[in-house]
Steps between C-alpha positions, in 0.01 A plus 500: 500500500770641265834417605659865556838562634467706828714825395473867722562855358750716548266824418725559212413208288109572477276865466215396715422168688111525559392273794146392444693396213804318622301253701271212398222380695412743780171652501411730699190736604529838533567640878267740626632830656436559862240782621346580769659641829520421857160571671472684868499133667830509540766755640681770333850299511292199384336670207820667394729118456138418316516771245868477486464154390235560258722767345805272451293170327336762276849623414666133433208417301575797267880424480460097442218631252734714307798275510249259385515236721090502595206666281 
């Protein structure tokens, strides 16, 4: 391993730091987005917190996509 200096940016000091390029070593697969819905098995409140939550892990997979911290 090269020895580096640990350093941070001050957002001034570089254009662009690209993650998938900034860190060494961690592979990952690509997530999957969620589909599907709620079936009739369960009640209305019940299917509502399920879509709900579907919504919002589709929508942080998106962001941590485009700030490039997944695929």
């Amino acid at each position: 391993m090269e020895n580096l200096k640990a350093h941070s940016h001050n957002g001034t000091d570089s254009q662009k730091l690209v993650m998938k390029e900034s860190f060494e070593n961690v592979p990952q697969e690509a997530i999957d987005e969620v589909t599907g819905t709620a079936s009739g098995t369960y009640g209305a409140t019940e299917q509502t917190l399920i879509n709900n939550l579907k919504t919002t892990v589709n929508e942080l997979l998106t962001k941590l996509e485009n700030i490039g911290i997944i695929n």
